[in-house]
Structure formats: C-alpha cells, structure tokens
N, C-alpha and C positions, 0 to 999 in steps of 0.2 A: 227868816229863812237862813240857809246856810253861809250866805255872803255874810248876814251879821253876826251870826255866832261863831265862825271861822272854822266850821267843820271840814269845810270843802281841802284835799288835798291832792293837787293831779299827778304829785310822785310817788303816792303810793294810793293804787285804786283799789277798788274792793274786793275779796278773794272769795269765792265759791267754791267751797268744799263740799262731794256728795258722800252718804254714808248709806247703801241698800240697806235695810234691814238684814240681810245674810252678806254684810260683809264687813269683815275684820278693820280694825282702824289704822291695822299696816298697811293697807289699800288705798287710802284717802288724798293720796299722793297721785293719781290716775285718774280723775275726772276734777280738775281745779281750771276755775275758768277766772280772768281778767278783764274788766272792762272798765270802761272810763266811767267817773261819777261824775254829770251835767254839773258844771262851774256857773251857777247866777250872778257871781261876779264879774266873769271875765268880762274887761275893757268895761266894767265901767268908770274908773276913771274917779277924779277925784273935782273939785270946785263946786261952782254953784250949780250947776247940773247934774251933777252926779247922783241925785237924790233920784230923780226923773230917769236918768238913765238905769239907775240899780231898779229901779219898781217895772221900767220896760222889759227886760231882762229877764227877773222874777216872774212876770206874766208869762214869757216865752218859753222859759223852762217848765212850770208848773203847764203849760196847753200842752205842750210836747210830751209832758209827762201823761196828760189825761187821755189824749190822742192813745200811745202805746196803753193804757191801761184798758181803755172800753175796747181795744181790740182783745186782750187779756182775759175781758168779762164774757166776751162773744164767744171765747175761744173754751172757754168754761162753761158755757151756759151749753154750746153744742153738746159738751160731752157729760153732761147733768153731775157736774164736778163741785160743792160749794167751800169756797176759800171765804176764812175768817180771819180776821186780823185783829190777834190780840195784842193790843198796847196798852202803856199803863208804868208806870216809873219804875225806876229799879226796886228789885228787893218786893215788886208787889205778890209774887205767887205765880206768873208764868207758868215755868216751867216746872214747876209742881204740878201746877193742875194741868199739865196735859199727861206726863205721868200717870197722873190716878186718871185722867179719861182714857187713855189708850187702854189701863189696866182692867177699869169699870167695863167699860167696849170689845176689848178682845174678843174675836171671833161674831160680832155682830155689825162692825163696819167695815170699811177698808178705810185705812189711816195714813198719812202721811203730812209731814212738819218742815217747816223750810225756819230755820233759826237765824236772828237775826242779833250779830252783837258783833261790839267796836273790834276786839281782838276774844282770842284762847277758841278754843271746837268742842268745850268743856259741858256746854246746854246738849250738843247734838249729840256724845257720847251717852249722856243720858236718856235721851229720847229712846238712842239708836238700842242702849239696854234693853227695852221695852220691845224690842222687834217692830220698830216703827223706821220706814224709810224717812229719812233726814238730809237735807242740806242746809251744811251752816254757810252764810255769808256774814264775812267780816266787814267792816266796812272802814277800818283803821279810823282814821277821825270823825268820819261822817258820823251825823247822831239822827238817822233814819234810812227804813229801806225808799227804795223807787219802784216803778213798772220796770223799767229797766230790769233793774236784778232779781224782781219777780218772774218774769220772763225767763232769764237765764235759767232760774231756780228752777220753774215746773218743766223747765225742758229736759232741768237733767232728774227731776221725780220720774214725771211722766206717770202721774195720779189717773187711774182707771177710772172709767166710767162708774159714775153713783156714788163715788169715794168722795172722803171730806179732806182739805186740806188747811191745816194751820197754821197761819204765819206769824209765829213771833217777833214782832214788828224790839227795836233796841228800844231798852227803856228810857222815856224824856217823853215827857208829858207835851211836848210846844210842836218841836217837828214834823214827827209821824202825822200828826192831825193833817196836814197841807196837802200830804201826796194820796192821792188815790192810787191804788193796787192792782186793782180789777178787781177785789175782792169782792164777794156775795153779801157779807154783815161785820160790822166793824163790833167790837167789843172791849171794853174800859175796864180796867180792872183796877181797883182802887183799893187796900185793905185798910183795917182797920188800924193799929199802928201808925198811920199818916195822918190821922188826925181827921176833922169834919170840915175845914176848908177848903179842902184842896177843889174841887166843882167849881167854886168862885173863884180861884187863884189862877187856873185851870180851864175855862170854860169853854174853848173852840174845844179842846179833846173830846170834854164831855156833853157839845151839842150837838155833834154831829155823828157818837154813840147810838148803834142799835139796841145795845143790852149794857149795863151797867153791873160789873161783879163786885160786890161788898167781899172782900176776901178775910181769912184768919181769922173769922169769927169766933173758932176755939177762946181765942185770949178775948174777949170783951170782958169776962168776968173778975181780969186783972188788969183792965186799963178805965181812964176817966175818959171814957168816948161816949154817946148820943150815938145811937144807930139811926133811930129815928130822926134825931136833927139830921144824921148824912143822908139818909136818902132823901131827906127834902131837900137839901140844897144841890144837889142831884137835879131834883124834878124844878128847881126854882131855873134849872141853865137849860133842861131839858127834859120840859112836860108829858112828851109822849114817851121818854127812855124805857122798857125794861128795865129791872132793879132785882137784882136776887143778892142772897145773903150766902154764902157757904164757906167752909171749912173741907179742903181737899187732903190734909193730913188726921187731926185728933178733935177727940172734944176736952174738953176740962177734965184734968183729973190723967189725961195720959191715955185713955184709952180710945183704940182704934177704932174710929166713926163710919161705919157704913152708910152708904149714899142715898139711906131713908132719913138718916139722923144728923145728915150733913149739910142739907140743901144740893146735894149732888146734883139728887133726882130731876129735881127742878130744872138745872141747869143741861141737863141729858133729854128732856120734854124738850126745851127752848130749840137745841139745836136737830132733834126730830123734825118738830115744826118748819124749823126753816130749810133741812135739808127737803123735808118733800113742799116748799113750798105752802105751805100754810100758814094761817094766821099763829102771830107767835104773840099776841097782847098779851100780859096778864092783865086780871081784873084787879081792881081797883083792891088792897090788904092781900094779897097772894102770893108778895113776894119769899120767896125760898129762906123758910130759916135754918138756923142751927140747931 
C-alpha cells in the first residue's frame, strides 16, 4: 500500500481540475478542488510492532475507503449512472481507447471521464478535444485514485442519468487494485508490447478484473508475443475474466481500422451489456479479434 511504496505526501495533496466539455482550458483555474490523501502510515511508528500497527492502519484506511465508496455505488446505481475503472500500466492504451470510444459513441451515449495521473492535465485536454466533459485529478506522488477523490470528481461532472462514466485509474499495476471506487466494472488493460507475463507478475490487478483488454493488437505481426498463451494466463489468475483483443488506432500495414475490424465492436457489446445490466459472459473462443 502506499506507506510501502512511499507515495503518500500530506504537503502536497491531490489537485482536481474540471474541463466541461464546452469550456476553454483558460477556465480550468475556476473549479480546482484540494483534499487530503488518507496517510496508512501515519503514527505507525517504527520497532517491533510497527508491522502490527502498519497492517492495523492499512485495514482502517482501505474500510473507510470502502465505506465512502458503497456509498458512491448507491449514489450511482440511484441515478442508473455506470462507472468503469480503467487501469492497467502506463503506456497501455488508456487514453487512446477512450478517444476512439467517445469518437465511435458520439451522439449515442452521454460520456463523461474523470483522469487520473501523478502530474500535467495533458490526458484530460485530450479527452476534453473529443467534447467529453473531463476532470483530471492529479495526485503528485500518490500512485492510485480513492473514493475520496472519486467523490469529489463526480461532483464536480455531475454525469446525467443513464450516462456512462470512465475513470482513468494512474497507471501501476499494484495500487489501484486495493481501493474500490464505487465503480460498476473494473477493466485491465494489458497490451501486447508488455509481454505475456505480466497476469502472473500481476495477479490481484487481474483477479479481480471484470473484462480483460488485450490492447495494440495492430503490431502482433511485428513482435514475438503468444496471444494465446496471454489470455490463458489471464484466465490461469482469473477464470471467469472477460478477454477481448483490440486495436483502438490501425491495423498492420497503416491503415485505419474500423471497429468491425478492430475488436472495437466487441468491446462497444460488452459495455452495452453492462450498462443495461445484462449478462456480459462471452462464450467460451469469442473473444474480440483483430
């Protein structure tokens, strides 16, 4: 948790920046909010107890976190709102693929992204490109979001009823897994480029994955990767996972892949399915190719 990896920093808390979809980035200076990031460390102290007291601590933050977060889910499920939280390590496709979803989606959902990263408002200007309302929270050292600053996030969206919302959880595979969000379905996003390890190296991120995204499948036909071997060790951490394959930029060769020929599709059914509440299995070989 963050007492060990020493993310935690109480002189510089996490910044809240919101971006409407109809407003300018000279604006962004007018709705910034502050709040403290929960210390799992504080007083615990050092000797032979200090193991005991850091794991007590760690329990207290992580209930308090879960506490504010089910109230989050209550507070989303009233207004039939579904929050997905995408994580998955840096450099995996992010914020790419919400890009080409907003772009594939326009005018058939209501959309909005709450961005999550250490420092820059650089993902949210992007988003915000797209005509997607955005708040980026920074989080300076911290290497994951909270319910906390979810909270603050959808207060300052304020995502309509039957809208979907996506949170861009910071990239690191370890963190983000611990804290629940409120969110509706969590989602892994792994590309191909990182090899077929990483599930095993990896494995609380990817057991307790709703859907599994195989990303950049474009380039498989210029690297030494096993698709196959990754989604099984995928399904060796986590049996029941969803697993789709897609390419949210090109396919081989440069040209630009429409979301019959990307695995988009696939991944546009999935979160159908789950916004209205339905069975989102695939069946057993149906995963989304390229």
């Amino acid at each position: 948790m963050c007492e060990t990896c020493g993310c935690d920093d109480p002189t510089a808390p996490p910044r809240l920046t919101s971006f409407p979809a109809d407003a300018g980035t000279e604006g962004r200076s007018g709705h910034e909010h502050r709040h403290e990031h929960p210390s799992a460390g504080a007083g615990a102290g050092a000797g032979a107890g200090a193991g005991a007291r850091t794991l007590l601590l760690e329990q207290r933050v992580l209930a308090k976190n879960d506490e504010l977060a089910g109230a989050t889910r209550a507070w989303l499920t009233t207004r039939d709102v579904l929050a997905v939280n995408l994580m998955s390590s840096p450099g995996s496709g992010k914020t790419t693929l919400l890009e080409r979803t907003a772009r594939d989606l326009a005018g058939q959902w209501s959309l909005s992204v709450v961005e999550g990263d250490q420092e820059s408002v650089r993902d949210a200007e992007r988003i915000r490109a797209g005509g997607i309302p955005v708040v980026q929270i920074n989080t300076g050292r911290g290497c994951h979001l909270d319910a906390d600053m979810i909270d603050h996030a959808l207060r300052a969206l304020e995502p309509p009823r039957g809208s979907v919302v996506f949170v861009e959880n910071v990239g690191n595979l370890v963190c983000p897994a611990l804290f629940d969000l409120g969110e509706g379905a969590r989602v892994v996003l792994t590309s191909v480029t990182e090899g077929e390890d990483k599930p095993l190296k990896y494995p609380h991120m990817f057991a307790h994955a709703d859907l599994v995204l195989l990303t950049k499948c474009d380039l498989v036909p210029y690297l030494a990767v096993d698709v196959d071997r990754c989604i099984g060790q995928i399904h060796r951490v986590n049996p029941t996972a969803d697993v789709l394959t897609l390419s949210a930029l090109h396919l081989p060769g440069g040209t630009p892949g429409p979301p019959t020929e990307t695995g988009l599709v696939a991944w546009y059914a999935w979160l159908r399915a789950r916004r209205l509440g339905g069975d989102t299995r695939l069946r057993a070989g149906a995963a989304g190719g390229v």
